[in-house]
Backbone as CSV, one residue per row, in Angstrom:
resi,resn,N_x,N_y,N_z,CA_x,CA_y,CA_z,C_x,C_y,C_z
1,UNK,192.449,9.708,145.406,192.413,10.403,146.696,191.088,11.134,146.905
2,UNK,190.663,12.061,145.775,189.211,12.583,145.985,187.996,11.566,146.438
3,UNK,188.117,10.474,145.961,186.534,9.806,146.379,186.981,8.955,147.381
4,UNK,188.371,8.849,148.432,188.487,8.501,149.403,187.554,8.759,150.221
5,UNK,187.153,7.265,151.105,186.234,7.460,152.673,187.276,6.821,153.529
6,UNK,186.943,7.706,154.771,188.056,7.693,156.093,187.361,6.514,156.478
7,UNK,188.132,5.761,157.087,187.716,4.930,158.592,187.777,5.862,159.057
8,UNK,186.546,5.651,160.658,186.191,6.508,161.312,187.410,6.829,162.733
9,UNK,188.235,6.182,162.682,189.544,6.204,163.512,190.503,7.191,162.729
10,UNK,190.564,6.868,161.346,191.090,8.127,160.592,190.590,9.294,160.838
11,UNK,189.245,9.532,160.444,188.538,10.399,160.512,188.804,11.503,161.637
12,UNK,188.644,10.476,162.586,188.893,11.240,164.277,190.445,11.660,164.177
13,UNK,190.935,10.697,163.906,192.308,11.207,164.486,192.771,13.269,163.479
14,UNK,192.054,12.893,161.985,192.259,14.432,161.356,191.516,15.433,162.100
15,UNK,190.350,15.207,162.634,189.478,16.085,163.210,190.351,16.351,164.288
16,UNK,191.078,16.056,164.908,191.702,16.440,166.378,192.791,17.197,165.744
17,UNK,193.269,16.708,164.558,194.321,17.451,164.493,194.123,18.805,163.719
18,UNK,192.666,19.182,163.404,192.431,20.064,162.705,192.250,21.368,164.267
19,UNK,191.322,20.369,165.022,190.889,21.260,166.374,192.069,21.798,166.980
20,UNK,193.430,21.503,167.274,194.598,21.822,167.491,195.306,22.912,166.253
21,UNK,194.976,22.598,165.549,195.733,23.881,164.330,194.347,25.467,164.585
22,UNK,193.763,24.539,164.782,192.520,26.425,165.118,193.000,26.371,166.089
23,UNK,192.910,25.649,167.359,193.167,26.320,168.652,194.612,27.253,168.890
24,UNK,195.842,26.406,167.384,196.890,27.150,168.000,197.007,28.216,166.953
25,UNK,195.957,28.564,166.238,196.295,29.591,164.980,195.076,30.964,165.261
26,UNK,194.080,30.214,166.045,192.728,31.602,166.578,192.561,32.153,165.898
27,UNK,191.855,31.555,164.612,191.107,32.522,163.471,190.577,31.277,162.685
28,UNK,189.488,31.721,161.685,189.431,30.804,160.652,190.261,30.796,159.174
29,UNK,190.172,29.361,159.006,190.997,29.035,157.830,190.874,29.029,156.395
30,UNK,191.493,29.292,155.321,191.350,28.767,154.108,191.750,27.442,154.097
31,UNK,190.493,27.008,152.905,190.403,25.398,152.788,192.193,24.988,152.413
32,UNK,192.393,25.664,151.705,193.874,25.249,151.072,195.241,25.236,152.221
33,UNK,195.203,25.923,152.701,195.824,25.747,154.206,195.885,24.423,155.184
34,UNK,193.873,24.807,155.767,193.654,23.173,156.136,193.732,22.200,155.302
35,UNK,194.068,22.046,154.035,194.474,20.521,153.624,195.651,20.170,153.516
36,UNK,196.739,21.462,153.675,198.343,21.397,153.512,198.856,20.797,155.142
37,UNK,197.610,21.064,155.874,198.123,20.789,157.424,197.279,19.091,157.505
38,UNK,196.475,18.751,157.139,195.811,17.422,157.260,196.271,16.341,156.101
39,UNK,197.167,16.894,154.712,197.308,16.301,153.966,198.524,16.588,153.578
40,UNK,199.888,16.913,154.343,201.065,17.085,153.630,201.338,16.517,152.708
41,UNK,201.797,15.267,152.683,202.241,14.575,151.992,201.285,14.313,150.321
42,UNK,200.316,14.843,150.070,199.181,14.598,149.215,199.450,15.388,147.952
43,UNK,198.922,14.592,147.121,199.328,15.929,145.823,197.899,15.566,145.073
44,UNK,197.575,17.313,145.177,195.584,16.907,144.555,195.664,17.894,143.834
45,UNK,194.944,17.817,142.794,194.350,18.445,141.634,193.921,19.643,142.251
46,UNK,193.741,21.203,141.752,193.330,21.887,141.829,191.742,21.212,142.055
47,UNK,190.914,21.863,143.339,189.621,21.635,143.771,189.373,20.765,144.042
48,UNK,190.266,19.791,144.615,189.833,18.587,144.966,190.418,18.787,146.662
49,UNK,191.181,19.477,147.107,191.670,19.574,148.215,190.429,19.769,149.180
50,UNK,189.531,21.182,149.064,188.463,21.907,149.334,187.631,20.526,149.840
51,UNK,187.102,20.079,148.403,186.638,18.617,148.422,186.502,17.206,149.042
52,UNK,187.626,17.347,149.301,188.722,16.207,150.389,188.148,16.555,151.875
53,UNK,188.138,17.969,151.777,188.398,18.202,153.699,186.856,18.440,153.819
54,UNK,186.105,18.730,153.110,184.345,18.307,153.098,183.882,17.050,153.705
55,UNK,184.641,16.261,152.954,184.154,14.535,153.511,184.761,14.162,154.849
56,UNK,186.080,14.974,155.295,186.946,14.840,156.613,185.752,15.571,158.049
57,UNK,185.736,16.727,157.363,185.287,18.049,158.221,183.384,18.169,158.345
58,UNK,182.840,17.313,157.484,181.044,17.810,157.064,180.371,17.427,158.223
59,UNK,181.244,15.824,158.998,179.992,15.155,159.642,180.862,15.260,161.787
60,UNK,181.337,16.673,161.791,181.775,16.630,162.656,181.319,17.946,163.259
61,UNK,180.327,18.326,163.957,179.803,19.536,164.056,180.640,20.604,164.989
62,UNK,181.517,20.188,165.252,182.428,21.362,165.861,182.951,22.241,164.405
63,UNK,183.140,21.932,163.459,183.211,22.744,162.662,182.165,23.167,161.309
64,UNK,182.887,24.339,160.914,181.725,25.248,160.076,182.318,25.277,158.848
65,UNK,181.975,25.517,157.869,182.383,26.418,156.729,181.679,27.815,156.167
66,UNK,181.711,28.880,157.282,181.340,30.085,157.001,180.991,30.482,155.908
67,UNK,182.349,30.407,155.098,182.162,31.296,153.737,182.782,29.796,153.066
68,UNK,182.427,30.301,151.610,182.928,28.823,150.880,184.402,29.184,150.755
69,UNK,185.104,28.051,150.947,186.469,27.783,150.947,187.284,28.283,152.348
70,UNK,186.379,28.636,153.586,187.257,29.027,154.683,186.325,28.282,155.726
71,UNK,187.162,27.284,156.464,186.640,26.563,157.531,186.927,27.305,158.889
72,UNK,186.104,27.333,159.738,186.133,27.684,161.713,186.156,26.469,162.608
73,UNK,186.602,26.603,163.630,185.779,25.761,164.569,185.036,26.579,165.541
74,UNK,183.568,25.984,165.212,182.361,27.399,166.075,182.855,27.707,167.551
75,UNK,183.207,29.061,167.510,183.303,29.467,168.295,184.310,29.595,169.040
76,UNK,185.700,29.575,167.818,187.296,28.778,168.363,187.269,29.340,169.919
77,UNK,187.381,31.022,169.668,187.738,31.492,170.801,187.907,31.051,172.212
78,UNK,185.957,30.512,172.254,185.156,31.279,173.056,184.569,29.208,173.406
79,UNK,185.669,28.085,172.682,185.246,26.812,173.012,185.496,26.443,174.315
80,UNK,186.351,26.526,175.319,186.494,26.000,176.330,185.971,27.089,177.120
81,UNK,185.450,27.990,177.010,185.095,29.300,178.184,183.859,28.673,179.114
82,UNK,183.879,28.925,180.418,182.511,28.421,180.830,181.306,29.423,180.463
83,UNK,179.971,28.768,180.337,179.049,29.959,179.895,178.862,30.796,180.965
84,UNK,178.966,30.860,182.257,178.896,31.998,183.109,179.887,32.983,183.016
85,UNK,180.602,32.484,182.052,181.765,33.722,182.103,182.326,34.062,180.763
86,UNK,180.975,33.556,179.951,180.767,34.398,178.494,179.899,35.681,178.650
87,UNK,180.436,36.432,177.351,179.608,37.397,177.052,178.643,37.428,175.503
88,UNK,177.591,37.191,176.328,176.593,37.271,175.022,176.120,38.087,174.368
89,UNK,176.486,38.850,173.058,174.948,40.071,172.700,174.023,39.531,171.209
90,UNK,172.847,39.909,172.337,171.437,39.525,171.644,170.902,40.382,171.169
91,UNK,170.976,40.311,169.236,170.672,41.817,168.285,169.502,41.109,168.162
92,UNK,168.765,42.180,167.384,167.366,42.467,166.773,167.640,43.704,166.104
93,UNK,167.495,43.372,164.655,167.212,44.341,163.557,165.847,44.829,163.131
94,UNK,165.088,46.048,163.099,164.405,46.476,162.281,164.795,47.107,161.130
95,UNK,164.289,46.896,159.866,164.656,47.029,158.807,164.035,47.429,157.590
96,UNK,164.028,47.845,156.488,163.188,48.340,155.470,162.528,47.245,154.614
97,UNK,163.881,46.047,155.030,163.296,44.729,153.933,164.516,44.336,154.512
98,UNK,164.474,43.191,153.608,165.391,41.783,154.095,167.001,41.688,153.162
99,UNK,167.343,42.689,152.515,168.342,42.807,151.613,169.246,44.024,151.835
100,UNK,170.122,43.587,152.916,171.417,44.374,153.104,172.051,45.209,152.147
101,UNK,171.968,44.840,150.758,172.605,45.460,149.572,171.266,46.974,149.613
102,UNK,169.927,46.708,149.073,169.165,47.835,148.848,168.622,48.310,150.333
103,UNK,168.562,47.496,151.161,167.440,47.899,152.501,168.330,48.382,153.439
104,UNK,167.555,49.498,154.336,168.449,50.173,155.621,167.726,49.625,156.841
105,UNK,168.773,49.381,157.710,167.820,49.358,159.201,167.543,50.556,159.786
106,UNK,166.169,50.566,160.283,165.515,51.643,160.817,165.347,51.638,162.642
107,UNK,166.045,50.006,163.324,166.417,50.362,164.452,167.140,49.090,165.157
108,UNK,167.585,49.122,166.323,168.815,48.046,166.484,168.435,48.465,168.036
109,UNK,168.369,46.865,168.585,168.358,46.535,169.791,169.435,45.764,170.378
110,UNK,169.938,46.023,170.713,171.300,44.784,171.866,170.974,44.143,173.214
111,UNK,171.187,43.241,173.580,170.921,43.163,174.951,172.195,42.166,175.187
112,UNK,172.909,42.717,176.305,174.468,42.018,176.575,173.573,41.470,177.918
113,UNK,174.446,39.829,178.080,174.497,39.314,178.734,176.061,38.563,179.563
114,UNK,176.427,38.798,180.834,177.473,38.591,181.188,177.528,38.028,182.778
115,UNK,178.256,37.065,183.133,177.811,35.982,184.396,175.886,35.702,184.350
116,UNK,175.942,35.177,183.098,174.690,34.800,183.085,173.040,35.932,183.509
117,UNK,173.697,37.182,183.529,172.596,38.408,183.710,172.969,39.085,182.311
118,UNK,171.513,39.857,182.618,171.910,41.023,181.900,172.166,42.309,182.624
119,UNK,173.218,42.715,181.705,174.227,43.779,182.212,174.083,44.734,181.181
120,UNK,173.360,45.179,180.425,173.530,46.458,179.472,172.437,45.736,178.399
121,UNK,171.394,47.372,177.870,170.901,47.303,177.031,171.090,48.472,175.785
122,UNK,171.346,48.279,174.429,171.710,49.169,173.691,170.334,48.984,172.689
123,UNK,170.111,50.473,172.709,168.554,50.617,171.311,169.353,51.974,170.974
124,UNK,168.662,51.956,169.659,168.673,53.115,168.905,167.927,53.086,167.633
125,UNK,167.153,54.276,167.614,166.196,54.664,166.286,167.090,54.288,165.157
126,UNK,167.051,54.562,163.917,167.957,54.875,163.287,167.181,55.614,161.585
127,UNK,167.343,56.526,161.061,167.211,57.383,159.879,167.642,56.443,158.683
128,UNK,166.697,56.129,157.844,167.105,54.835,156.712,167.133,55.492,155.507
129,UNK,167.171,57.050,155.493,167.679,57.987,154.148,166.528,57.626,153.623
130,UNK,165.814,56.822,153.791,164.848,56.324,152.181,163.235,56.486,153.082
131,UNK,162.034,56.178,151.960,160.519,56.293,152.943,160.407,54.645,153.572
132,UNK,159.860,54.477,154.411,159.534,53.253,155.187,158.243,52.271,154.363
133,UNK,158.639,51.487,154.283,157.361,50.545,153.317,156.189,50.833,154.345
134,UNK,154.831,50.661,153.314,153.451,50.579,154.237,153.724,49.090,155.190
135,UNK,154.275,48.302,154.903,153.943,46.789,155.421,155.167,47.104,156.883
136,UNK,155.890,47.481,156.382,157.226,47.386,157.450,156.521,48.425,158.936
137,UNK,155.835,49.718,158.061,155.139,50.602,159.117,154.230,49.595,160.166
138,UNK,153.640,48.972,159.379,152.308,48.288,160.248,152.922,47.232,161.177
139,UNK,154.005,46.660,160.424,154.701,45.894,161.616,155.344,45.818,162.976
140,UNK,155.703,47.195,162.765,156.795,47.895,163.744,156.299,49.051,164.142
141,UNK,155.185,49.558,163.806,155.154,51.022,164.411,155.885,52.224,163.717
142,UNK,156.874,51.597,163.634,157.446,52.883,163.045,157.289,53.797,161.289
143,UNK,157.226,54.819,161.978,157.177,55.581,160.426,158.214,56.236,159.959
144,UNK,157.763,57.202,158.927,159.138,58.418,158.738,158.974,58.972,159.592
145,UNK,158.170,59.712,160.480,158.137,60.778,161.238,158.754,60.034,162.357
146,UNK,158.943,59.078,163.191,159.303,58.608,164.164,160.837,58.463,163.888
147,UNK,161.375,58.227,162.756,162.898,58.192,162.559,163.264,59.700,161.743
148,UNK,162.491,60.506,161.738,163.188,61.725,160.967,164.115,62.352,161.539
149,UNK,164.289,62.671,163.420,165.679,63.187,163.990,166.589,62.306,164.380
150,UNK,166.167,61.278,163.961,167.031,59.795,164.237,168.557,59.903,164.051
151,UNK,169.438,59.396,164.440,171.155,59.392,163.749,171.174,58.128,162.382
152,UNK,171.748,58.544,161.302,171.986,58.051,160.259,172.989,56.781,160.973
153,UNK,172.843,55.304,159.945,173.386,54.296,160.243,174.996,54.624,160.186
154,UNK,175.622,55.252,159.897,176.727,55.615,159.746,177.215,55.973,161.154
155,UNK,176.192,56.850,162.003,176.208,57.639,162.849,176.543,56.793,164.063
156,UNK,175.539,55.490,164.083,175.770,54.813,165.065,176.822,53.291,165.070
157,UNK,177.169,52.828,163.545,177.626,52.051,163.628,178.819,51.830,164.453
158,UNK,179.808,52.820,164.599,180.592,52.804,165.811,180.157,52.414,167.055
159,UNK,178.932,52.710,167.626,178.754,52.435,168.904,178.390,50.783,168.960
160,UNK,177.439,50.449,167.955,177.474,49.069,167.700,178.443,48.014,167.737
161,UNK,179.748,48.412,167.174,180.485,47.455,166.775,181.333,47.613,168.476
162,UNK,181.353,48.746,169.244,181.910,48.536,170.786,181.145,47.631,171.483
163,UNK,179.575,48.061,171.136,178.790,46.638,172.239,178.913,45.022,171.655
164,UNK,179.503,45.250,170.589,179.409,43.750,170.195,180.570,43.343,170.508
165,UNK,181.627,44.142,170.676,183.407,43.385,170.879,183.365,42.418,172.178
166,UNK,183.965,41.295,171.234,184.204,40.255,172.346,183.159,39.678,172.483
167,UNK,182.121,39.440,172.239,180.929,38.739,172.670,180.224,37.684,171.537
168,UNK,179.439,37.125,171.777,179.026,35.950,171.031,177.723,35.957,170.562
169,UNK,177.405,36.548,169.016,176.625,37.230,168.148,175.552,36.229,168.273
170,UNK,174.133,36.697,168.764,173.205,35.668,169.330,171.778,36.522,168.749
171,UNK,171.257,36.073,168.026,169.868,36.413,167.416,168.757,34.946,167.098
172,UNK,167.346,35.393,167.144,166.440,34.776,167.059,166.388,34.611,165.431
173,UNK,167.104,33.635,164.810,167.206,33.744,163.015,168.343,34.485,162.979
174,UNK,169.634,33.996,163.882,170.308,34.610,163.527,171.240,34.825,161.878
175,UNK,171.014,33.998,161.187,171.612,34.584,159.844,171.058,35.682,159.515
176,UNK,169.989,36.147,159.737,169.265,37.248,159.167,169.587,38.687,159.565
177,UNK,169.594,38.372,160.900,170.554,39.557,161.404,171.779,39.743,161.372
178,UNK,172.784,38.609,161.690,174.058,38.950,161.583,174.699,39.348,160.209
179,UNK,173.787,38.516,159.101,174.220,38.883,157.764,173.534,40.072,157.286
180,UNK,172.554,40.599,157.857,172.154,41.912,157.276,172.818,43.309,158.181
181,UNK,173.492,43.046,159.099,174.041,43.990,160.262,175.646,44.103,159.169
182,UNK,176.409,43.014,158.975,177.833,43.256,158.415,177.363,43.507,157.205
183,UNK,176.581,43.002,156.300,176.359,43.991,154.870,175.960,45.426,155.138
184,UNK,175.561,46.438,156.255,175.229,47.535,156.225,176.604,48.046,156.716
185,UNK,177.336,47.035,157.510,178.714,47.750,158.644,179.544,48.188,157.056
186,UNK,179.830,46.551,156.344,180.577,46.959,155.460,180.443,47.940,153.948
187,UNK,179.297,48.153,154.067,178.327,49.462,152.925,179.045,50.811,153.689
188,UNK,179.726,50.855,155.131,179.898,51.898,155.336,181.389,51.734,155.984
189,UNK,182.426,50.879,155.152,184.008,50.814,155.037,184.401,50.213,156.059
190,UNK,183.351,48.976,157.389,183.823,48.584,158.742,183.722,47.609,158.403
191,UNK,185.000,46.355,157.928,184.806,44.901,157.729,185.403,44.415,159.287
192,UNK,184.114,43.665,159.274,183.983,43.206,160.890,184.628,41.797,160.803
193,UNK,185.422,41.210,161.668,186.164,39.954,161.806,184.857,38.928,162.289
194,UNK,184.484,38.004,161.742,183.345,37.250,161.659,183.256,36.655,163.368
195,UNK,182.023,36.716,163.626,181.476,36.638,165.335,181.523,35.020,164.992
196,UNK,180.961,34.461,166.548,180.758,33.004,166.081,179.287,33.974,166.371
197,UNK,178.681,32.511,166.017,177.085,32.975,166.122,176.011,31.947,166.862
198,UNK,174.978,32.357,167.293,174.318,31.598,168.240,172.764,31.718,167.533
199,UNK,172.317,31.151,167.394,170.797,31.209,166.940,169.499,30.342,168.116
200,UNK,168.724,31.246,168.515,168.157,30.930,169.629,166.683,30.124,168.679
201,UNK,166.567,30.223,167.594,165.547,29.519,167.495,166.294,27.751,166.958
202,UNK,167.308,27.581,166.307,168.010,26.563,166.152,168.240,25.849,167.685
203,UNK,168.710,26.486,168.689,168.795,25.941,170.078,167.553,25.943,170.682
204,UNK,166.291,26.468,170.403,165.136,25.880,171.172,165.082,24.684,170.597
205,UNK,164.722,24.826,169.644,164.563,23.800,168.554,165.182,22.226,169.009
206,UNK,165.964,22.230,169.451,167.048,21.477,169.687,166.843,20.737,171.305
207,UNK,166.924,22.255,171.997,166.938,21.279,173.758,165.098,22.252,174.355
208,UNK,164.449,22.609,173.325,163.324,22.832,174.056,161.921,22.260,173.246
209,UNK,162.195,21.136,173.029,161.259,20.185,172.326,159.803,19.940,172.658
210,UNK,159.519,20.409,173.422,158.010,20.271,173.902,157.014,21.817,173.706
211,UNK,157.637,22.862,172.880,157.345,23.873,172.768,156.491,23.724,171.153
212,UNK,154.959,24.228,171.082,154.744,24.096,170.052,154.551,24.552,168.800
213,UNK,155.231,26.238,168.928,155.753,27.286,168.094,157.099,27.718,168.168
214,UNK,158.111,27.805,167.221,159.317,28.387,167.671,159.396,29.901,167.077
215,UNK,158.306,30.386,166.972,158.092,31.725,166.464,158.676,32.602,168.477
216,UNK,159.432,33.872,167.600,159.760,34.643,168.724,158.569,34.301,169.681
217,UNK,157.391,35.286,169.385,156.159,35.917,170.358,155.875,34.094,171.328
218,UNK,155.684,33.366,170.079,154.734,31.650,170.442,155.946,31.001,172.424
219,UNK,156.821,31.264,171.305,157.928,30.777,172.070,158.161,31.800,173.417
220,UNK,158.154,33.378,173.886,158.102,33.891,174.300,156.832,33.555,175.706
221,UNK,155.615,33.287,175.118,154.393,33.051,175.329,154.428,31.640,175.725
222,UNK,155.064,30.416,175.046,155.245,29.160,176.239,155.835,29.450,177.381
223,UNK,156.819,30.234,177.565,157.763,30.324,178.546,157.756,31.024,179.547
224,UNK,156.511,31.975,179.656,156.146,33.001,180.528,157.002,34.195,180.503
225,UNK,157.648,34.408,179.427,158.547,35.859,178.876,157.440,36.781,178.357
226,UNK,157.801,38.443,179.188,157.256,39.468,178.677,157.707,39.572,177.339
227,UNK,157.140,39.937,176.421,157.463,40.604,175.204,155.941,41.689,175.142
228,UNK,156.557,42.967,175.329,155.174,44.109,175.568,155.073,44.586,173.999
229,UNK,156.445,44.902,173.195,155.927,45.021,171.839,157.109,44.749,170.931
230,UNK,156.578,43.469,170.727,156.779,42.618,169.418,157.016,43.272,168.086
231,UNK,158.012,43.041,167.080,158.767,43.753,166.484,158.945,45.155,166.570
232,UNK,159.627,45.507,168.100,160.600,46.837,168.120,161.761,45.960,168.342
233,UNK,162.852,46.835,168.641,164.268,46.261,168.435,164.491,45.590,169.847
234,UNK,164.756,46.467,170.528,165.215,46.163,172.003,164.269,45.493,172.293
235,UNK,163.088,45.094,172.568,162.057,44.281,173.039,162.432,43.075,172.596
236,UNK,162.303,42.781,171.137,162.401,41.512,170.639,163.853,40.601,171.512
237,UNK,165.023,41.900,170.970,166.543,41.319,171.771,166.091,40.984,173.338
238,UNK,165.061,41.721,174.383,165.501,41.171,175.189,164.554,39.744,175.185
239,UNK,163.380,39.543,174.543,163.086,38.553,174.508,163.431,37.273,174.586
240,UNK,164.451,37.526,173.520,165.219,36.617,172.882,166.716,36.284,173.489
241,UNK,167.040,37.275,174.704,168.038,37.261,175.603,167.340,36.544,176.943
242,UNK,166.108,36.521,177.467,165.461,35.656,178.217,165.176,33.873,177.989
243,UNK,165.156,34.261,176.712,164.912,33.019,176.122,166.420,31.923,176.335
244,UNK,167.599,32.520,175.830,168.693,32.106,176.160,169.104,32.013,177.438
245,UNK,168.859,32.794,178.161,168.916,32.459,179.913,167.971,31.494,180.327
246,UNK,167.368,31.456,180.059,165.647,30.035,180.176,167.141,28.943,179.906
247,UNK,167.354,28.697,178.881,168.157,27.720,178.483,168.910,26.756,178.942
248,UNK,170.315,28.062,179.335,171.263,28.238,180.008,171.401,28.080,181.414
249,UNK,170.275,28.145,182.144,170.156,28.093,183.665,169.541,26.881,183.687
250,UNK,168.207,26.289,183.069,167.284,25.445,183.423,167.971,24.042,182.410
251,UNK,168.255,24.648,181.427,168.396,23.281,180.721,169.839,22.705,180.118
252,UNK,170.469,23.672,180.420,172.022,23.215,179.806,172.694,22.060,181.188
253,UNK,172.755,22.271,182.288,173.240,21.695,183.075,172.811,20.431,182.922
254,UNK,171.771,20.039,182.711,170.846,18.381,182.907,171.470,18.077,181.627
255,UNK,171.602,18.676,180.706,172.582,18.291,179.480,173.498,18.122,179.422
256,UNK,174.494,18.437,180.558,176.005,18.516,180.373,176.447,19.672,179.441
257,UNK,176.022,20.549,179.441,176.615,21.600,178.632,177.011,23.047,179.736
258,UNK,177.949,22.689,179.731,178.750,23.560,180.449,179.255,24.657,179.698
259,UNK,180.303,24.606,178.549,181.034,25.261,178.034,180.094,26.209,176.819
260,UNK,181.000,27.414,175.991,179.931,27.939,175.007,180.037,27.187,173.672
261,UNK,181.470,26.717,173.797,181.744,25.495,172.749,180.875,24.416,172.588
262,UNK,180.112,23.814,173.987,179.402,23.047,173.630,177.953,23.802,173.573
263,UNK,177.546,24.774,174.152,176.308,24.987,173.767,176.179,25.638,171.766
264,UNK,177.128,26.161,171.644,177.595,26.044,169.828,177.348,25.197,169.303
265,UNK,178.106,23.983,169.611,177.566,22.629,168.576,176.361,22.440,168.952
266,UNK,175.856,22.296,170.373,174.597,21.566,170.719,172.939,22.401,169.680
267,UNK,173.304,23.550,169.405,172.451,24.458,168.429,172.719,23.633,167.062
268,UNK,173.159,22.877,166.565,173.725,22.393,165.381,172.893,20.996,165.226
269,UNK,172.347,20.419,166.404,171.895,18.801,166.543,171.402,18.730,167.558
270,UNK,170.833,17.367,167.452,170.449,17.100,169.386,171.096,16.742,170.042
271,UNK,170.852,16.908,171.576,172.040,16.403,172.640,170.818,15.449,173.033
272,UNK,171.559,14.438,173.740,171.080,13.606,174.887,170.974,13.843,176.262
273,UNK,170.070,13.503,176.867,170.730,14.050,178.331,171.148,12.937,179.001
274,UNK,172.545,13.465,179.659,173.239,12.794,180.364,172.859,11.863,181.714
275,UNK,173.001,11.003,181.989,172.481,10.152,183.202,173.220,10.365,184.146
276,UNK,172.495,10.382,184.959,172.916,11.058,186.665,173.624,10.412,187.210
C-alpha cells in the first residue's frame, strides 16, 4: 500500500473527497485523521499513513501541509469568498534579527484591505527590552532612543491580534513575518489559530512576470508605487498592500481569478490566462 501510485482518476476522485471533509470540518487536519477518512478500509503500518496521503495530497496545490503531520486546504475558510469581499492584512515586521526565539520586534505595520480599498492602517513603535544592533539601526532608522517610550510587545500584542481577526495574513516574504509575529505572540501565552497566508512576492512572481526585481523597493519602483521610507513598518505594509491591489484589480480578472481560494493556489504556480 505505501509505494502505491494513484491513477489520476483515483487521485482526483480522493482530492475531492478530502476538499469536502475540510469544507465540512473548517479547520486543519491531522495526517492520521485524513487517512482514516480517504483510507477506511486500509490497515498501514505506523508512518506510512502520513506517507500515503503525501503522494495523494503533494501534487494538488489546493492543499498545504503547514506543520508536519497536519494538512489545510489554503485558505479553507476564505476558498469560495469573492476577493472584493475579502479582508486582507498586510504586516511588515521590524525587528532585532530574524529569530523569533532570541530577537524582538521593534515595530509593526498593518495595512487592512476590504472591498478591495484600504480601510485602516495600524503602526506602532515597539520597546525590544534589549539594545538595537548597529546594522538593524542603519537599516531602519531606528535606535534605542526612538523606541525608549515605546509600549513593550506585550503591550500591544492585543491590539494586533484584533486587526488581524478574520483576515488573510499577507506579507512581502511572508513566512518571515508570519512566523516571526506567532513566535513573539506565543513567547507571550497568545497561541494564534494559524491564518492562511498570502505572500506577495510568490504572487508577483507568478502573474507579474515581466518585472525585473522582485525585491520590495525594485518591485515597488516597476509599478509606480510610493514607498517614501523603505524599511519602516507601515510604509513597507502599505507598499506591499498596493502591490496586491495592482494585482487584484489589473491582473486577476484576465486570469480568471475571482475567488481568494483561487488567488491562494495561483501564488503556489502559474496560471494561464484564460481566452476570451
Amino acid at each position: 500500500m505505501l509505494h502505491r501510485r494513484f491513477a489520476k482518476e483515483e487521485r482526483a476522485q480522493l482530492c475531492d473527497r478530502a476538499l469536502d471533509y475540510f469544507s465540512e470540518v473548517d479547520r486543519p487536519v491531522p495526517s492520521n485523521e485524513l487517512v482514516r477518512v480517504l483510507f477506511p478500509r486500509a490497515r498501514l503500518e505506523n508512518g506510512h499513513g502520513p506517507q500515503l496521503l503525501r503522494e495523494v495530497l503533494r501534487r494538488d496545490r489546493r492543499f498545504q501541509e503547514p506543520r508536519n503531520g497536519t494538512w489545510d486546504l489554503i485558505g479553507a475558510r476564505f476558498h469560495h469568498l469573492d476577493l472584493a469581499d475579502a479582508r486582507f492584512c498586510v504586516v511588515d515586521l521590524e525587528a532585532t534579527g530574524s529569530n523569533p526565539r532570541r530577537d524582538q520586534v521593534i515595530e509593526v505595520g498593518i495595512v487592512v484591505i476590504e472591498g478591495l480599498r484600504i480601510t485602516r492602517r495600524y503602526s506602532s513603535l515597539v520597546n525590544p527590552g534589549q539594545r538595537i544592533p548597529v546594522w538593524i539601526r542603519k537599516l531602519t532608522g531606528i535606535d534605542d532612543s526612538v523606541v525608549a517610550d515605546a509600549p513593550s510587545f506585550a503591550e500591544v500584542a492585543p491590539e494586533i491580534v484584533d486587526v488581524l481577526r478574520d483576515g488573510i495574513f499577507v506579507a512581502h516574504n511572508v513566512d518571515f513575518d508570519e512566523r516571526f509575529l506567532r513566535g513573539r505572540l506565543e513567547a507571550e501565552g497568545i497561541h494564534q489559530p494559524w491564518w492562511p497566508t498570502l505572500c506577495t512576492v510568490r504572487l508577483s512572481r507568478c502573474l507579474l512576470t515581466d518585472q525585473e526585481s522582485y525585491r520590495l523597493d525594485a518591485l515597488a519602483e516597476g509599478l509606480g508605487i510610493d514607498l517614501d521610507q523603505h524599511h519602516r513598518a507601515v510604509c513597507d505594509a502599505e507598499a506591499a498592500a498596493q502591490i496586491l491591489l495592482h494585482i487584484v484589480r489589473d491582473h486577476a480578472p484576465e486570469l480568471g481569478i475571482r475567488t481568494v481560494g483561487e488567488l491562494l493556489v495561483s501564488s503556489r504556480g502559474s496560471v494561464r490566462k484564460q481566452a476570451s
